[in-house]
N, C-alpha and C positions, 0 to 999 in steps of 0.2 A: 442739198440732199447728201453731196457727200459728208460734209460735215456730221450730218445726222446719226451716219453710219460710223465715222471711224470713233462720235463718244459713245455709240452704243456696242461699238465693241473694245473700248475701252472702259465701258461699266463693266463688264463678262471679265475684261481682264484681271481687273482690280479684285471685283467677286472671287472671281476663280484663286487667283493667289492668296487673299483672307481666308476661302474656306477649304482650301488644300492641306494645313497642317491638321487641322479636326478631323478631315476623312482621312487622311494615313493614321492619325491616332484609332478612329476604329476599323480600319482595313486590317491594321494589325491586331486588334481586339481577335476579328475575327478571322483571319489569314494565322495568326501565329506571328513566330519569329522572320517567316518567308518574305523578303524586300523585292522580290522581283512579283510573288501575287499583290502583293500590297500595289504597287505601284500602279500595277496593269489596272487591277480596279479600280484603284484612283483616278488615274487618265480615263477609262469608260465613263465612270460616270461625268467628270468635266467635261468628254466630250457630248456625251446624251445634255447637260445641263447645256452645253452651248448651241447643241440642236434648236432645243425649246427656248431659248434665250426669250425671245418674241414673247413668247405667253410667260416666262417667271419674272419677266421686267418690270411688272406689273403687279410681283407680290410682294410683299414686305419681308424684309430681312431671315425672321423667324421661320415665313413659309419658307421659305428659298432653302435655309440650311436642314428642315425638316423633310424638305421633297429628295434632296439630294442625301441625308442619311438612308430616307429608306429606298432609293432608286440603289444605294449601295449594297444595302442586306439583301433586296433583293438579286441583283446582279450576282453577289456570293452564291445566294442559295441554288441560283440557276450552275453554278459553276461547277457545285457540290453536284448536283443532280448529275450534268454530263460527267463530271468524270466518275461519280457511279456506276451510271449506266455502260462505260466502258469501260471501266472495273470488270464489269459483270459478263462483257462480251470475250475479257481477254480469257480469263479464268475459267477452263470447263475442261470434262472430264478427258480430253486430247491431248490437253497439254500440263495438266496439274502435278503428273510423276514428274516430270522435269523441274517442275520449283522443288524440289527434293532430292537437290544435290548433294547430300552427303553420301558418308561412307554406310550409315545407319538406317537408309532411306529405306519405308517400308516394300514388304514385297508385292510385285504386283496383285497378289490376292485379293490384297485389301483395295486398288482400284475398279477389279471388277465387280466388288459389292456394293460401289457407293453409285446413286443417281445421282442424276446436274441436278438435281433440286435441293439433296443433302448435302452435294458441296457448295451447293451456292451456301444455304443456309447455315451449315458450319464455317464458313470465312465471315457471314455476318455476324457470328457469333461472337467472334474476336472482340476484345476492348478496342477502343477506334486506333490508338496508336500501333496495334498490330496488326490489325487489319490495314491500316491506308499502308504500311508499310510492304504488306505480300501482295496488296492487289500490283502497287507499284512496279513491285521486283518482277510482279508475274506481265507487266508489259513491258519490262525487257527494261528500265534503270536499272542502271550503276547504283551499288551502296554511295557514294558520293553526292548525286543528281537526285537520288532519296532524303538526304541527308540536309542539301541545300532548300528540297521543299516544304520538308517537315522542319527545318531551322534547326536540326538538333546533328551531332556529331558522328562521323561515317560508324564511329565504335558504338553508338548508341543502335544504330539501322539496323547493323549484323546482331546485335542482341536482340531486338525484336523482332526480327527476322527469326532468327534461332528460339525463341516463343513462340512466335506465330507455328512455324512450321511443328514442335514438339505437342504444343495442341489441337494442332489439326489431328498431325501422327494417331493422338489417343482419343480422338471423337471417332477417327475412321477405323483405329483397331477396335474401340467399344461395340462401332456397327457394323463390323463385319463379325466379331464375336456372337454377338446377339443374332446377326441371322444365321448364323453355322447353326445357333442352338435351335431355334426355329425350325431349322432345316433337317437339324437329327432327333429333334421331337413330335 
C-alpha cells in the first residue's frame, strides 16, 4: 500500500512540474506582468489539482491540462470579483475628498452633489488601468506596491493616478454644474 501511495504521488509530481511552465505562461496572459499573482495562482490551482488528484488520475493527459487551465480562469475571475467588490467598499463618498490630495483638489461643493451611486459609477467609468489604479491608491497602496501589482513603473501609477483623479474632477464638476442648473431652473 505504501508503495501505491508514494508513485501516486510521484505521478502528481511529475504532472505538476510538466504543467507548471504552461499555467504561469497564462497566469501571466491573464495576471499581467505581476510575478507574485502569477504564482499564487499557480500554486492554487496545483494545489486544487493535487486535492482531486484521485479523480484526474484517471483522465488522460489533454483532460488534466484542460481541467487545470480552466480551474485557473476560473480562480482569476473569482479574484477579479473580490478585489472589485472591495474596491467598491473602500471607495464612497467618506472618504473620496481625501484621494484628492493635491493643491487643485476640488472644493468640497462638488462632494456634496455627488451620490455613492454616481461615484461608484464614475470610477467605473474609468479605462481599466486607471481605475484598478485609484481603486488601489483609495485602499491605502503605495505608488510602489501599485506599481509591483500592475507590473508597470511607480512613474507610470502617479500618471494614472493624476488621469484618473483629473477625470473624475470633471465628471463631478459636470454634475454638480448640471444640478446647480436644475436647481436655478
Amino acid at each position: 500500500m505504501k508503495e501505491e501511495l508514494d508513485s501516486s504521488d510521484m505521478e502528481y509530481a511529475v504532472f505538476a512540474i510538466r504543467q507548471q511552465p504552461s499555467l504561469v505562461a497564462v497566469a501571466r496572459n491573464l495576471c499581467g506582468r505581476n510575478a507574485s499573482d502569477c504564482a499564487d495562482l499557480v500554486q492554487d490551482v496545483l494545489l486544487r489539482a493535487l486535492l482531486k488528484w484521485d479523480k484526474l488520475q484517471s483522465w488522460t493527459e489533454p483532460e488534466r491540462r484542460a481541467w487545470l487551465v480552466r480551474v485557473l480562469h476560473n480562480r482569476f475571475l473569482d479574484q477579479c470579483r473580490r478585489s472589485r467588490s472591495e474596491a467598491a467598499n473602500v471607495i464612497n463618498l467618506g472618504n473620496v475628498h481625501k484621494l484628492f490630495e493635491e493643491p487643485d483638489a476640488p472644493d468640497l461643493e462638488l462632494w456634496e452633489c455627488i451620490t455613492e451611486t454616481e461615484l461608484r459609477k464614475a470610477v467605473a467609468s474609468l479605462p481599466y488601468n486607471l481605475r484598478r489604479t485609484f481603486e488601489m491608491h483609495s485602499e491605502g497602496l503605495r505608488h510602489a506596491e501599485i506599481g509591483r501589482h500592475l507590473g508597470v513603473p511607480v512613474g507610470t501609477v502617479g500618471t494614472w493616478l493624476f488621469h484618473a483623479r483629473h477625470r473624475l474632477r470633471d465628471q463631478f464638476r459636470d454634475m454638480a454644474q448640471a444640478r446647480r442648473k436644475r436647481g436655478n431652473g
